[in-house]
N, C-alpha and C positions, 0 to 999 in steps of 0.2 A: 782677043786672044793673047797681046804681045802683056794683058794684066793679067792674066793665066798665068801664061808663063813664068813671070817676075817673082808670083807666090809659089808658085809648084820649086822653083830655083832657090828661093829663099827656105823654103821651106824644109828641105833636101839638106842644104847645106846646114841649118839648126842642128838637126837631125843627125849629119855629120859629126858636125864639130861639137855639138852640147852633149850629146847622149851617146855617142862613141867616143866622145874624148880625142877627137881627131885633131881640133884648133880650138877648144874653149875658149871663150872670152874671160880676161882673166881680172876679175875684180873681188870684192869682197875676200870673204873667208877661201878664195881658189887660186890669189894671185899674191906675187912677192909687193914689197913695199916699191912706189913707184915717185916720180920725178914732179908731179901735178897735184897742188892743195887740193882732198879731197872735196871738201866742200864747192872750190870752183868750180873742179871737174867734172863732179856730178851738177852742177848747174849749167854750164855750157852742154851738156848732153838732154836735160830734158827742154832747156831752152831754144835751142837748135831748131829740133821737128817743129814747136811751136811757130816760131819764126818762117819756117819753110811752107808749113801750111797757110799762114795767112798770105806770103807772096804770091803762093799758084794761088788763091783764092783773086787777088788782086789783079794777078796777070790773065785767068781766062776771063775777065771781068767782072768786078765784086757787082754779086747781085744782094740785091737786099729783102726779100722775101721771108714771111716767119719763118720755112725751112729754111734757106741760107743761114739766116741770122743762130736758129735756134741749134744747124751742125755746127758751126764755126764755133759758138760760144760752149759745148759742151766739148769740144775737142779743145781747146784754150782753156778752159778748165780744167781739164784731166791735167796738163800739163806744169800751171799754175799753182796747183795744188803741191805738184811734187817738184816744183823751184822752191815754193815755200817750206817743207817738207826738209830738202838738203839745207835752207838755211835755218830753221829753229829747231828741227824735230831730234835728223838724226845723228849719231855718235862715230866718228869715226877712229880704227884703229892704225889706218895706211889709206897713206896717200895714193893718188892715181896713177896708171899708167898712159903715158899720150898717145901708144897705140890703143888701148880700151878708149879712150877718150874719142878720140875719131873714131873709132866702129860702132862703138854704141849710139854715136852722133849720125853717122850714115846710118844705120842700119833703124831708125825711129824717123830719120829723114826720108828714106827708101820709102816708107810705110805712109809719112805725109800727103807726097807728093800723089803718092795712086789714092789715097783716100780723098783728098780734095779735089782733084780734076774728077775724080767715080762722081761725086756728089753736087759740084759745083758744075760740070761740063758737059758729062755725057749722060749726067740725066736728062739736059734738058729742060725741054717746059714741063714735059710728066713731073717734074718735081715738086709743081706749083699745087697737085694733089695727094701730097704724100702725106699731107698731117691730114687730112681727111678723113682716115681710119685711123679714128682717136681710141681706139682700145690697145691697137699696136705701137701707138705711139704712149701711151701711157703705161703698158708691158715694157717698151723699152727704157722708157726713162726711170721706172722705178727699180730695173733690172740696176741701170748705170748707178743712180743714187744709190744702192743695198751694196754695190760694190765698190763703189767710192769712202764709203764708212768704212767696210771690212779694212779694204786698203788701209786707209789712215788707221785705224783704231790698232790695227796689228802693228803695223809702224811703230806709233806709239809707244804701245808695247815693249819691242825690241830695244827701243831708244834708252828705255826707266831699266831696262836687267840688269845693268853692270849699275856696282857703287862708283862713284865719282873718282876719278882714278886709277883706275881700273882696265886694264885692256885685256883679261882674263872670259872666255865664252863662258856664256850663262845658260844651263835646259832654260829655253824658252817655258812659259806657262800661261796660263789665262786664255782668253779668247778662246777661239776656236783650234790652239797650239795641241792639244791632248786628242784632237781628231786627226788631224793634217800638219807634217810640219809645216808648210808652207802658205798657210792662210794670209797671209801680205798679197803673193800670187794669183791667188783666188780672189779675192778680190780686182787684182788688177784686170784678169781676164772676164770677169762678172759686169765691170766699167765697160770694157770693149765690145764685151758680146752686148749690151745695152745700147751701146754707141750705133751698133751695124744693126741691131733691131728697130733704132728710131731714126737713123739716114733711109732704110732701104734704099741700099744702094751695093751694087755686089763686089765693090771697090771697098767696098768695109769689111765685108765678110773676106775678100781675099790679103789683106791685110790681119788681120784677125786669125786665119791661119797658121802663118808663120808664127805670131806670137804664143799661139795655142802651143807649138811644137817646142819652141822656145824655153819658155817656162814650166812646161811639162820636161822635159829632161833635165833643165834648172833644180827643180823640187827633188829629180830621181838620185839626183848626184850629192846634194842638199841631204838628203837622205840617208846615203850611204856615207856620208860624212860623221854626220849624227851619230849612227848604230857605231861606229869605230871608235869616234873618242868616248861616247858613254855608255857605262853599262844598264842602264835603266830607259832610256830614251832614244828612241822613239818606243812608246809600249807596245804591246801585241793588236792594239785596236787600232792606232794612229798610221794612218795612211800618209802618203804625200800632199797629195795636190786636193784631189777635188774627195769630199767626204762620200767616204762607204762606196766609192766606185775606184778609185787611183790612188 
């Protein structure tokens, strides 16, 4: 119950502050120029939760079973990817600010913590039959892979828009940019729902919530940004977040 709680509260508060506008978190294209090299500061924030998950991993004590092994290493991935990510991929225009620094760090660490004690703890021995149902397990892990590419490949994307020099916004295009602006997002949420499909564990899924709420008013606002500075972009078809539904 008291992991109910934690997402129904986190989740509220997303909800608040993203999509009402009540306390955004202020980075990217929504925040003034701040005090912290962006490149580090987006490292110490995806690095952080990484760190924190393998500790409670360590401290309810590390099991080593192909479940254990196979959540830890696809949660160390996701985050691995996007250390690597802030140091080669992306293009920064402004520096960090040290309070986003620390929220975004708590606020992925919050999520650690109830995802690896869910998966490492209080499954239990039930856990030791979870790859057992290998259709769900392979529904989940090809969900996460489909959404790990989206992620990067959009990434990518956004990184090549600007010429060299450049700290002028670019219409996004390619990918999946002409259905959704926010296909980066989509992806990331695609990784997670994957993630909680092949832990079964409901410490994923409620972790997974908040970021659902998150990123979904992320995109809404994302959106409304869009339609203001250009006249042509977002088109009449191109949704936000998730294609032909949001």
């Amino acid at each position: 119950y008291a992991l109910v709680g934690v997402s129904v509260f986190i989740t509220l508060v997303n909800y608040l502050n993203e999509y009402l506008q009540c306390y955004p978190l202020q980075y990217s294209k929504f925040a003034a120029d701040g005090g912290v090299p962006a490149r580090l500061g987006w490292f110490i924030m995806y690095f952080t939760p990484m760190m924190v998950y393998i500790l409670v991993w360590n401290y309810v004590g590390p099991a080593y079973s192909n479940y254990d092994l196979l959540v830890l290493s696809l949660y160390c991935l996701h985050f691995s990817k996007r250390c690597l990510e802030v140091i080669f991929i992306h293009k920064y225009s402004k520096d960090c600010l040290l309070q986003t620094v620390i929220e975004i760090s708590a606020f992925y660490s919050l999520g650690a913590v109830v995802t690896s004690y869910s998966c490492h703890k209080l499954a239990g021995e039930a856990r030791f039959t979870f790859l057992d149902d290998t259709v769900r397990v392979k529904v989940g892990l090809g969900i996460y892979v489909l959404g790990q590419l989206c992620n990067f490949a959009h990434h990518y994307i956004l990184a090549t828009l600007r010429s060299p020099g450049t700290l002028r916004y670019v219409i996004p295009t390619g990918g999946l940019f002409g259905l959704v602006v926010c296909p980066q997002y989509l992806g990331e949420l695609l990784s997670w729902l994957g993630f909680a499909i092949t832990s079964y564990q409901y410490g994923s899924y409620l972790s997974y919530i908040p970021m659902l709420a998150y990123l979904g008013a992320r995109a809404h606002h994302t959106y409304r940004w869009y339609t203001a500075k250009f006249d042509n972009y977002p088109g009449p078809n191109t949704l936000k977040l998730w294609p032909g539904v949001y």
